[in-house]
N, C-alpha and C positions, 0 to 999 in steps of 0.2 A: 509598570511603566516601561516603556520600551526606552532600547538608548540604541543612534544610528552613529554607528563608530565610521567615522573619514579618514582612512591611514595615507589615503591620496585624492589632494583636490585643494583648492583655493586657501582654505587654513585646515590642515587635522584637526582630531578631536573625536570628543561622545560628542552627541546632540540630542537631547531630549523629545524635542519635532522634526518630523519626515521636511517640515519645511524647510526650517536653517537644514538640516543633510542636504536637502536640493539644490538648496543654495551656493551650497559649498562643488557641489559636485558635476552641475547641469552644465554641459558645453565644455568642461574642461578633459582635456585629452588623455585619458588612461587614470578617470578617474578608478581609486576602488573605495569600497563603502559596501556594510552591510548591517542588518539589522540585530542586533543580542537583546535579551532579556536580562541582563546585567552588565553593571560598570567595570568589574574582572573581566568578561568576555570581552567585552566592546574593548577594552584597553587593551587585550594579549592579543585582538588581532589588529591591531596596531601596530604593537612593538615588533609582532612579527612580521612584520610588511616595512619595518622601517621607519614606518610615521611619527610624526612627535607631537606634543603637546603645547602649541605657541597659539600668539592670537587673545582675543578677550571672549571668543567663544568656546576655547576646549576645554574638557575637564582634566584637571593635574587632581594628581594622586591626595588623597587625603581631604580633598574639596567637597562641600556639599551643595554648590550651585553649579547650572549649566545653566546659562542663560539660553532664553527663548521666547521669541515675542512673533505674535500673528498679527499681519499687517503692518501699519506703517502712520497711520492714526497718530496728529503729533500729542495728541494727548492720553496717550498710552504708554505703559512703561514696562521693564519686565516685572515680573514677581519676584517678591523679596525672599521666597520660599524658591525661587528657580524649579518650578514643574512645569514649564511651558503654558503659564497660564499668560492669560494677556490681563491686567488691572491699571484702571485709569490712576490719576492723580490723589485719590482720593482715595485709594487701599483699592475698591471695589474690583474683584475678578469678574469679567464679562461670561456670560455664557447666551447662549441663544436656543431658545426652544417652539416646540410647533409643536401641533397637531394636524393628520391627516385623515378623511371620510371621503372612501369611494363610495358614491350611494348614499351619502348621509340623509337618514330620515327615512329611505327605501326599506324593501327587505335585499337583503343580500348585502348588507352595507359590511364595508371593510374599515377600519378606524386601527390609525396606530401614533405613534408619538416618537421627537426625534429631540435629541440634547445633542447640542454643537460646540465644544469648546475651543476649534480651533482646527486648523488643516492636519491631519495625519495624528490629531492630540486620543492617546491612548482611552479616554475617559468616552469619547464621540460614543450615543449608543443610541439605540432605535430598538423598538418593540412594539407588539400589535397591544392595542389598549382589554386592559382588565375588565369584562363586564357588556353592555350591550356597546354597539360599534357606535358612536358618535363622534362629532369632529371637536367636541367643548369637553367631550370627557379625555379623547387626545392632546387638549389642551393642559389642563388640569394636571394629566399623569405626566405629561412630558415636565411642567414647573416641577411636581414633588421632587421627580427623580431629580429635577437637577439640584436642587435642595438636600436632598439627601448625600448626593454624593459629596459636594460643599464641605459639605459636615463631617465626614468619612475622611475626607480630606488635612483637615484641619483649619479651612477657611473660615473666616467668621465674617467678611464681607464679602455681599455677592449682587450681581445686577444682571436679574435675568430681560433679555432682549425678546422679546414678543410682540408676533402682530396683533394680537387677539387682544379686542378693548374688553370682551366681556371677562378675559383669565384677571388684569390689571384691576378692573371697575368691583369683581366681587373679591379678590384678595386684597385690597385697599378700604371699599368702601362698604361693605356688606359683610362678610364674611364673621365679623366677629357680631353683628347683630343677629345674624343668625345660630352665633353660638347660644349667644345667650335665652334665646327663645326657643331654643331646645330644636334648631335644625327646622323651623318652620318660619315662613315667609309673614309678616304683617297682617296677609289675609288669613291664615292659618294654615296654610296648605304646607305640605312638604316641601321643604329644598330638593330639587332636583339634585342628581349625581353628589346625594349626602354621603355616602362612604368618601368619594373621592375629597369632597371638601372638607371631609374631617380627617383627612390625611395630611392633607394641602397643612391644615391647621394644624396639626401636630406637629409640622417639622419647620413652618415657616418663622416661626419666634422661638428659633434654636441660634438663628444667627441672625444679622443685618443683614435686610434684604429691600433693593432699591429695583422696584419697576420700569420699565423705558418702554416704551410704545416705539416700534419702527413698522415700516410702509409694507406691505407684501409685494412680492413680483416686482421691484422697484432693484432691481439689482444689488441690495445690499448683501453682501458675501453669507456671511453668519446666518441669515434668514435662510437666505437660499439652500446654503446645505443642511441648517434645519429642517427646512422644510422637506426636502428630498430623504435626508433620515425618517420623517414622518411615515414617506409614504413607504420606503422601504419596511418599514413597520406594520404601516396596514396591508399591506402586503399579504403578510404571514399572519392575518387575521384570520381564524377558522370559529 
């Protein structure tokens, strides 16, 4: 986890998100501020600069929360865990995932997958998709992984934010039908992208997990730079 220590700017402090750092630091005159890989570092260049620890956003010695919230969503709150996650009223940590296909369907297709948890949030990652380049199997990889990290985390509620009705439609209403038919469809045919869906299902009844459908290309923040992780990902498809 990264921590962006502010020994000068609006309130000192660590800060967990590049955002609150921004926050603290954008426009104001002789800010200093930089990034450590630990809460000892982030605090000695602090004390060496003079800064102090005041405010309801910095870390004091011996503390295990920094508060951290993306956006402004009134019905969001920080995490009770203070890792800069953003969770609604309801526990649920938000995260937002995509899939992207240059070419999809083509030859030469590029397919990659993007996890969003937040502006500047250390977890954010992008990778070209496992397997043949498709935009559903971008979909797919991009849920697991955010799943997975969830887990790795400590989170047991999570609400992944997706445009894609068909990631939502077979993780909710299919998916476990198809388990039980041995990975093949009504008619008998194969499930398409069965590794990936038997992945999906390994890890997705490890914790609570709440689906939400949002709009693409509709300006929503968290889509948007999912989506752009995506493509960053198909990118570096070979």
């Amino acid at each position: 986890m990264p921590y962006y220590a502010v020994a000068k700017g609006r309130s000192s402090g660590v800060y967990t998100s590049w955002s609150d750092c921004e926050n603290q630091v954008k426009g104001f005159s002789g800010a200093q501020y930089k990034k450590f890989d630990s809460v000892s570092d982030a605090q000695a260049f602090i004390s060496q600069r003079g800064g102090g620890s005041r405010g309801g956003s910095s870390f004091s010695s011996g503390s295990s929360y920094v508060p951290s919230v993306y956006g402004s969503s009134s019905n969001m709150s920080h995490s009770s865990r203070g890792r800069g996650f953003e969770t609604d009223r309801d526990g649920f940590t938000q995260v937002y995932t995509d899939g992207a296909c240059f070419s999809n369907g083509r030859d030469g297709a590029k397919a990659g997958w993007g996890v969003f948890w937040g502006d500047g949030h250390a977890l954010n990652e992008s990778a070209p998709v496992s397997g043949r380049a498709t935009n559903n199997r971008g979909e797919i990889q991009g849920a697991t992984r955010a799943i997975q990290q969830a887990i790795d985390q400590g989170l047991n509620k999570l609400t992944i934010n997706t445009d894609s009705k068909f990631l939502i439609d077979s993780a909710t209403k299919w998916m476990d039908g198809w388990k039980q038919n041995g990975w093949r469809l009504p008619s008998g045919e194969p499930v398409k992208n069965e590794a990936d869906f038997r992945e999906l299902a390994r890890v997705k009844d490890k914790i609570q997990v709440k689906w939400n459908h949002v709009d693409a290309h509709k300006g929503i923040h968290g889509n948007e730079q999912a989506d752009q992780l995506a493509k960053e990902g198909a990118s570096k498809y070979k």
